[in-house]
C-alpha positions in Angstrom: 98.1 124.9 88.5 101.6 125.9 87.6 100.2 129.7 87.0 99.4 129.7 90.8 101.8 131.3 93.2 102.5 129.0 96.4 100.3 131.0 98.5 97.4 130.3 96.3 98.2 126.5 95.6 98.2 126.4 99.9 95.3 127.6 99.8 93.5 125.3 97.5 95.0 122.2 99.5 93.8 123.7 102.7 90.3 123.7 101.3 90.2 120.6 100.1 92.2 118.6 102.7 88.5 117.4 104.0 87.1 116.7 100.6 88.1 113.2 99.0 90.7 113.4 96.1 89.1 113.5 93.0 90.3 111.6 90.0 91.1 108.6 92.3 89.8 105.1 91.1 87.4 102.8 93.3 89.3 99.7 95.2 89.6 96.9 92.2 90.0 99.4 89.3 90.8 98.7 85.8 93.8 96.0 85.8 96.7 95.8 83.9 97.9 92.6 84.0 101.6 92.5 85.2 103.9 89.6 83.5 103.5 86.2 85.1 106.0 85.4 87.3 106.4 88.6 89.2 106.5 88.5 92.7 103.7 89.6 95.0 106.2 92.2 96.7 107.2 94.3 93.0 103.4 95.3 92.4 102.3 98.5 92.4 100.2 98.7 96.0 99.3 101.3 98.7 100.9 100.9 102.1 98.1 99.5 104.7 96.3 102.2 106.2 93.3 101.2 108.7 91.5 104.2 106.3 91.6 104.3 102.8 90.3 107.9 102.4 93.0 109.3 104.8 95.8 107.8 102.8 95.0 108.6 99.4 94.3 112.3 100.7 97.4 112.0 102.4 99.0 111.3 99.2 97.3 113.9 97.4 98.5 116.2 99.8 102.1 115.6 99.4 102.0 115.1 95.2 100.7 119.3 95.5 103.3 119.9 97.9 105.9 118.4 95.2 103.8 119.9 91.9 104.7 123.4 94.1 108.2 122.1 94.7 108.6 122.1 90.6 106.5 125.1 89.9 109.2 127.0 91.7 111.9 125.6 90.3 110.5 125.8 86.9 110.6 129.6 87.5 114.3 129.1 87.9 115.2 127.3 84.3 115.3 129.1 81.2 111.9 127.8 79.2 114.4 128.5 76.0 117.1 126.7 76.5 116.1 124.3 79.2 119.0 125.3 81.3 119.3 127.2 84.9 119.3 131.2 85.2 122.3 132.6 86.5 122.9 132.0 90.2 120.5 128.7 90.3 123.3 126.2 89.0 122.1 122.6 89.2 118.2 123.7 89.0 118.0 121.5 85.4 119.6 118.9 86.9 116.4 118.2 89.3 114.0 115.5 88.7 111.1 113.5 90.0 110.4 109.8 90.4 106.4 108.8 90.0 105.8 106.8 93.2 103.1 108.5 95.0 100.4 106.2 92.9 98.0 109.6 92.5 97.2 108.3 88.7 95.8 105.2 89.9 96.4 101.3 90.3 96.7 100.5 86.5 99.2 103.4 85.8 101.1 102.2 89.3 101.4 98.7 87.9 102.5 99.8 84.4 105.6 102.3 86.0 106.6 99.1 88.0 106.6 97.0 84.6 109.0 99.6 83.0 111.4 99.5 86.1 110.4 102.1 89.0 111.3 100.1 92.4 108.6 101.0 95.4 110.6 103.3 98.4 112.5 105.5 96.0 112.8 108.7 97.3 110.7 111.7 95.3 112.9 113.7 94.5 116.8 113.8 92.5 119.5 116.1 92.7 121.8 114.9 90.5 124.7 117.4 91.3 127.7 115.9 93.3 128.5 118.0 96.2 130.9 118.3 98.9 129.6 119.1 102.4 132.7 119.3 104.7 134.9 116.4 105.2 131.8 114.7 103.4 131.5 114.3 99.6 127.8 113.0 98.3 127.0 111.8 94.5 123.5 113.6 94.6 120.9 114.2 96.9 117.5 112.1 97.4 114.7 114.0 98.8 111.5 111.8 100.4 108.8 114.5 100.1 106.3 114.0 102.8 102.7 116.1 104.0 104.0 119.5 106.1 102.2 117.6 108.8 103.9 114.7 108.9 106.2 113.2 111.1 108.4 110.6 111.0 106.9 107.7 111.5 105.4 108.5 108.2 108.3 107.1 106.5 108.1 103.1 105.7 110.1 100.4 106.2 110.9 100.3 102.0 111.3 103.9 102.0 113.3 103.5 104.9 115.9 101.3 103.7 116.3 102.8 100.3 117.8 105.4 102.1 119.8 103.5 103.8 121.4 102.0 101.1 121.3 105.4 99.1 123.7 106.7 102.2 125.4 103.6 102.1 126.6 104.7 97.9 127.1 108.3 99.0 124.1 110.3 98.6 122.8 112.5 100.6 119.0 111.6 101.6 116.7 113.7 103.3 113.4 113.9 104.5 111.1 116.8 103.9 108.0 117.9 105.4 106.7 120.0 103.1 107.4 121.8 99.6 109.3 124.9 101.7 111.4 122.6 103.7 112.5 120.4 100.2 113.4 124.0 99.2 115.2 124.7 102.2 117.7 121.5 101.8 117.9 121.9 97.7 119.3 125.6 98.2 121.3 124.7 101.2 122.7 121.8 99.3 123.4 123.4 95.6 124.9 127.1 97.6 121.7 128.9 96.8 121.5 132.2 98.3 117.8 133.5 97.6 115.3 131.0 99.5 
């Protein structure tokens, strides 16, 4: 996928936004037993959703709109020395947290084992900026479907950013790999969008 222009990876998610995402396990799939003692509200678990199918596609949906997020930023780093071309400072400073539970159940559980909290936002920018009379840490990017709205965003998710604000970062929500581009450039002083 990461030889496909943007244009081309729309494409492919248009097509398949009515088939079911493959690679998905069945409710009850292969378990991985957490340790004993952890509480109900640290597992690994989907958000309710009165339909299954429409939330994991849902989720698919916004894990391509992220792998295209990447693919163009990998374009921007140097594959030699790991570092960002010329005029796309910060680009290697950019990484992603796996919460979107694409890989399934028993990989979701075994993330939460080694530490990932549910609600993180999907994306870091961990290049201190100053906007104004405002100075952030990093910026926090919550990568949702381009049709989304709002509402999308859940309670956990919802006060992560909250307290993410409250320690000076900069958190955003973004509808859509273009619009996560949009705030990255407009954040790190990019000029080419």
């Amino acid at each position: 996928m990461s030889n496909w222009t943007a244009e081309e990876y729309a494409e492919h998610l248009a097509r398949r936004a009515n088939q079911s995402p493959a690679g998905l396990p069945a409710d009850g799939a292969a378990e991985s037993g957490l340790p004993s003692g952890t509480r109900p509200e640290e597992e690994w678990e989907l958000s309710p959703s009165p339909d299954k199918k429409v939330q994991r596609r849902n989720q698919q949906i916004e894990w391509g709109e992220q792998c295209t997020y990447f693919a163009q930023l990998r374009a921007r780093i140097d594959p030699d020395t790991g570092y960002a071309e010329p005029g796309w400072d910060g680009a290697d400073m950019i990484y992603a947290v796996p919460n979107s539970n694409v890989a399934g159940v028993a990989v979701g559980k075994k993330l939460v084992q080694s530490g990932l909290r549910r609600g993180y936002p999907d994306i870091n920018v961990d290049v201190p900026r100053a906007d104004g009379a405002r100075s952030y840490h990093g910026l926090r990017i919550e990568m949702k479907r381009p049709q989304g709205v709002m509402s999308d965003v859940k309670k956990h998710q919802r006060d992560w950013h909250e307290r993410l604000r409250d320690h000076g970062y900069k958190v955003c929500v973004c509808f859509g790999w273009r619009e996560a581009w949009e705030v990255t450039a407009e954040y790190l002083g990019w000029d080419d969008l």
